[in-house]
C-alpha positions in Angstrom: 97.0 85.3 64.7 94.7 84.5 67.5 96.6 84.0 70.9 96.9 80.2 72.4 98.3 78.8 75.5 101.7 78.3 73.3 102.8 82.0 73.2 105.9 82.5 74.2 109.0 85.2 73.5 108.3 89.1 74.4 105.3 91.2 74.0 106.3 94.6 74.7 104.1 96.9 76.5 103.6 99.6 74.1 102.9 103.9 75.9 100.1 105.5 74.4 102.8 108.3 72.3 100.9 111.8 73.2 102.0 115.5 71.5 102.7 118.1 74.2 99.0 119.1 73.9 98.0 115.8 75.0 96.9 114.5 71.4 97.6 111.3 70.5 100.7 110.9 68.4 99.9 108.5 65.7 103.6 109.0 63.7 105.2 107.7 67.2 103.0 104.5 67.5 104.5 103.7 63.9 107.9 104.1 65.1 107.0 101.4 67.8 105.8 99.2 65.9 108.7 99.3 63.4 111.0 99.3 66.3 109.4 96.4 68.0 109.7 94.2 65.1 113.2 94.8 64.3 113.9 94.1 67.6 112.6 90.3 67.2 109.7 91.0 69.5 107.0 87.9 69.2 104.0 90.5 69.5 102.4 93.8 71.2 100.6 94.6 74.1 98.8 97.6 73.8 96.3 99.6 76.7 97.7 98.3 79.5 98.3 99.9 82.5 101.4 101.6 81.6 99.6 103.0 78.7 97.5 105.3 80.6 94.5 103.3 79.1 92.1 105.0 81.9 92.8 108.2 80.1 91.9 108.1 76.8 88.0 108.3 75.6 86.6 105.6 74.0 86.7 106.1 70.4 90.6 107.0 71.1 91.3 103.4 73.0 89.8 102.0 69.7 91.8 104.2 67.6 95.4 103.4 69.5 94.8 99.7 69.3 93.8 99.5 65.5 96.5 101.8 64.8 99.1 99.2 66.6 97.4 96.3 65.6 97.2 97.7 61.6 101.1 98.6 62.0 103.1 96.0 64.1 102.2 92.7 62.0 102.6 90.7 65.0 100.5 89.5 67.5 98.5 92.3 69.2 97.2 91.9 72.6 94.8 94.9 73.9 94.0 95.4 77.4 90.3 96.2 78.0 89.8 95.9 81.8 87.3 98.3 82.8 84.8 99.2 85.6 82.0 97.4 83.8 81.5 94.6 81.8 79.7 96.6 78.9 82.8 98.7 78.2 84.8 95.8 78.2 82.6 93.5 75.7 82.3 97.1 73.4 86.0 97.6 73.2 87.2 93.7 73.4 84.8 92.7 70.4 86.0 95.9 68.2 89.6 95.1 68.9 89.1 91.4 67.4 87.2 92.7 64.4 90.1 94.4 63.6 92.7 91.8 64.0 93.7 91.5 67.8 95.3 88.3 68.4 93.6 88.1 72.5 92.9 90.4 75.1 94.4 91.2 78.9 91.5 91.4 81.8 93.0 92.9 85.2 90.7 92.5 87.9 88.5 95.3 89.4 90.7 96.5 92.8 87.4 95.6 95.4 87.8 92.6 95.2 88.9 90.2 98.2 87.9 87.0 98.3 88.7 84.4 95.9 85.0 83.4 95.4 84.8 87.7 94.5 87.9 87.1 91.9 86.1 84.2 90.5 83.1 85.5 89.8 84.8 88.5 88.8 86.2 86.6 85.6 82.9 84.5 85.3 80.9 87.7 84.4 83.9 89.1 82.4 83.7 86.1 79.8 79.9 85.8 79.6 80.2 89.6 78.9 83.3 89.3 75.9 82.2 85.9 74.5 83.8 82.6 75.1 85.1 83.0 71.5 87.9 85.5 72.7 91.2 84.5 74.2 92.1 86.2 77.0 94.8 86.9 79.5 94.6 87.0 83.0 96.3 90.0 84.7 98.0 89.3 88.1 99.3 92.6 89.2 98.9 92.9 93.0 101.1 95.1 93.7 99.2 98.3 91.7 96.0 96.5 92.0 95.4 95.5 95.5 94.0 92.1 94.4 95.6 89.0 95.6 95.1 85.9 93.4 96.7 82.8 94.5 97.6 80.0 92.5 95.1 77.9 93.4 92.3 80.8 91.9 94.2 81.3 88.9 94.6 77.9 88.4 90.2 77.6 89.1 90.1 80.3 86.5 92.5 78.3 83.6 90.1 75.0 84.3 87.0 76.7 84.6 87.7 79.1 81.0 88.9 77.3 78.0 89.4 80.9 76.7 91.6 81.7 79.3 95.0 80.9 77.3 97.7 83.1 79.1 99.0 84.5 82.7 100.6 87.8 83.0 102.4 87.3 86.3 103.4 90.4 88.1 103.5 89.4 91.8 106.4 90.4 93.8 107.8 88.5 95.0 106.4 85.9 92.8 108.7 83.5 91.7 107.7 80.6 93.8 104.1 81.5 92.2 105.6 80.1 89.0 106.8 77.2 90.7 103.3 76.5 91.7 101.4 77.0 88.3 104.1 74.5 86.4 103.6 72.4 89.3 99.9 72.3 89.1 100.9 71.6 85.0 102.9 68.3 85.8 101.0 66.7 88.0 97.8 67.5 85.3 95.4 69.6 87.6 95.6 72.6 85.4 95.9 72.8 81.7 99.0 74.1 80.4 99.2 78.1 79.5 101.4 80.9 78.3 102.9 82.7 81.5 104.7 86.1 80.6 106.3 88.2 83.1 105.9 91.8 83.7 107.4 94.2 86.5 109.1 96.4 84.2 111.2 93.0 83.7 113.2 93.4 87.1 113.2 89.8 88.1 113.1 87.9 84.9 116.5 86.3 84.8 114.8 84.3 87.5 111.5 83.9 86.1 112.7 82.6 83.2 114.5 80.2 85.2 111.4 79.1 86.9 109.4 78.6 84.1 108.0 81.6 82.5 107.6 81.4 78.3 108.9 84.7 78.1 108.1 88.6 79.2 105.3 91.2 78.7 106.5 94.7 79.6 107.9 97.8 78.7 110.8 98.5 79.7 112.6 100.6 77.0 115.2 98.6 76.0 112.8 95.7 74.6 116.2 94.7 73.4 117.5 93.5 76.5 114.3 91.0 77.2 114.1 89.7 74.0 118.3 88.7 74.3 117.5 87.6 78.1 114.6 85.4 76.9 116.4 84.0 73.9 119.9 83.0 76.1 118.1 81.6 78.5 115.7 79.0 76.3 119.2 77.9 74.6 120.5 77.4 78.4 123.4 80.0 78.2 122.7 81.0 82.0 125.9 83.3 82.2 124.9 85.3 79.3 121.8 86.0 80.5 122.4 87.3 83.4 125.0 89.6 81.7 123.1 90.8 79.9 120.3 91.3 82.2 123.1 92.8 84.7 124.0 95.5 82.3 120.7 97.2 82.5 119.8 96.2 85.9 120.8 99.9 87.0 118.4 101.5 84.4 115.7 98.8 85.1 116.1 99.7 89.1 115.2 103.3 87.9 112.3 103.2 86.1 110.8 101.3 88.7 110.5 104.0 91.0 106.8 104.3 91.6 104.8 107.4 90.3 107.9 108.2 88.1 108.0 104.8 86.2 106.2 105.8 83.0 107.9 109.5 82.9 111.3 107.6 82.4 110.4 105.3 80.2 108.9 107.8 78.1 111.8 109.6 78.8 114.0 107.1 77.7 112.0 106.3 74.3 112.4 110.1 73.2 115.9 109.7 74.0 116.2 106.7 71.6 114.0 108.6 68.6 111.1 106.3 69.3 108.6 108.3 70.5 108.3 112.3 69.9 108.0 113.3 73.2 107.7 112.0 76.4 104.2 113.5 77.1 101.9 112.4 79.8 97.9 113.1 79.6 97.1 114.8 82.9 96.9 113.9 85.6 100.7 112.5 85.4 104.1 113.1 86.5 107.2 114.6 85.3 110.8 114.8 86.0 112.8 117.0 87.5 115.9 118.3 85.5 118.1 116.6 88.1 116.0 112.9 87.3 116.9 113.3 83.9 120.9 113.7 84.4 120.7 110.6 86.3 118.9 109.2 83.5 121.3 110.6 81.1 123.9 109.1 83.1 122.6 105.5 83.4 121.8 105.8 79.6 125.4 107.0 79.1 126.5 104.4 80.9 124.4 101.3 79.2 126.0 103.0 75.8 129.4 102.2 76.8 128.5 98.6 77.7 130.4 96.5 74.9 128.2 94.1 73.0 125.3 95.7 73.5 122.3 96.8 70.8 121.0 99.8 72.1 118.8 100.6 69.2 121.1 103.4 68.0 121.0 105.1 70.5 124.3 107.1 71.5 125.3 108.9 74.8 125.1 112.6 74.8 
């Protein structure tokens, strides 16, 4: 199940499930996974940012991402971006001996120029291995790096292992434009783009050409419908449905609460065991989780909808 430039559909962006102690919860990760496929998700995306990768020790990023990759029977795509290239070829070589389809590089925040962000990538690949397929992680917004799409699209050319985009500028929709752009007129090699930003602006990105989304919001649901209506070219209904939960979907992307509500949200839905954080991380307040509660009562009363089972309170 190794990843190609073809990908397409939703690859969720899985939490790292912790117990209140801050152990990992491995019984939630298989409640994921099972959720995730019945969902009609196309794969996984494990140790990305949103799953407080920087957190765990080494042996536990290992552990989380061969207990997803073992359990979802999909596609599994583990991020290993790290501060050096040694911990990145360790844990990116391990993962593919046990049956990752690819993995996600992010690049390091210090860098500025686009000869830096080149480079960057250059030693990154010697380091994994040409052999691996990666995915490149455009994610300005947390990580302070600004890749245009002329760099991306040197990176694609210059790295036959280089098979997908996750695109999480903002605003980035005319960034699209440019990549398929660069794709017809035959100056860069087609790839997979997914989509990320908690999924907030991917009725449009769809629209503009993206094969599909990688993120976490917690109604996978929702993406997976959006992504589906949209290929058949039933506009309307996608953007229905992506209307419905556009509330919930503001919400969660408050920074420096984001992940506490979508853990939040999980427990709610019997996915997860708790909505656990490892420190340093945030929490809400009692009053953020009546809103929550509210929204969530709110999306339950929308007709039509699969919410997972989850019912209002």
């Amino acid at each position: 199940m190794r990843l190609d430039a073809q990908a397409a559909g939703v690859f969720p962006i899985a939490p790292t499930p912790f117990h209140p102690d801050g152990r990992l919860d491995e019984g939630s990760i298989d409640r994921l996974c099972e959720s995730y496929r019945g969902a009609g998700a196309t794969g996984v995306t494990v140790l990305g940012i949103m799953g407080e990768a920087p957190k765990l020790e080494p042996e536990e990023s290992l552990a989380v991402a061969a207990r997803f990759i073992a359990g979802i029977g999909l596609p599994a795509i583990v991020g290993v971006s790290a501060p050096g290239f040694a911990a990145m070829r360790s844990l990116a070589r391990a993962v593919m001996e046990r049956g990752a389809a690819g993995v996600m590089i992010a690049p390091v925040p210090s860098l500025r120029t686009d000869e830096q962000i080149l480079g960057y990538y250059r030693g990154a690949v010697e380091a994994i291995g040409t052999d691996i397929p990666f995915v490149i992680q455009d994610y300005p917004l947390t990580l302070s790096v600004q890749m245009t799409p002329k760099v991306i699209r040197a990176i694609v050319e210059e790295h036959p292992s280089c098979v997908m985009l996750k695109h999480e500028d903002w605003p980035g929709l005319e960034k699209i434009s440019a990549l398929r752009g660069f794709q017809a007129d035959g100056s860069m090699r087609p790839i997979s783009i997914l989509t990320g930003n908690g999924g907030l602006f991917l009725d449009f990105e769809m629209e503009r050409g993206a094969d599909g989304a990688m993120t976490g919001y917690a109604f996978p649901e929702m993406l997976i419908d959006v992504v589906r209506l949209q290929k058949a070219g039933r506009r309307d209904e996608a953007h229905d449905v992506f209307d419905a939960h556009l509330p919930l979907l503001r919400y969660e992307q408050q920074p420096g609460i984001g992940l506490a509500v979508r853990k939040y949200v999980l427990m709610r839905r019997g996915l997860i065991a708790s909505d656990a954080q490892r420190k340093p991380g945030s929490a809400l307040s009692a009053t953020a989780r009546a809103e929550v509660d509210f929204l969530l009562a709110r999306l339950a009363r929308h007709e039509g909808l699969n919410l997972g089972g989850f019912t209002a309170r």
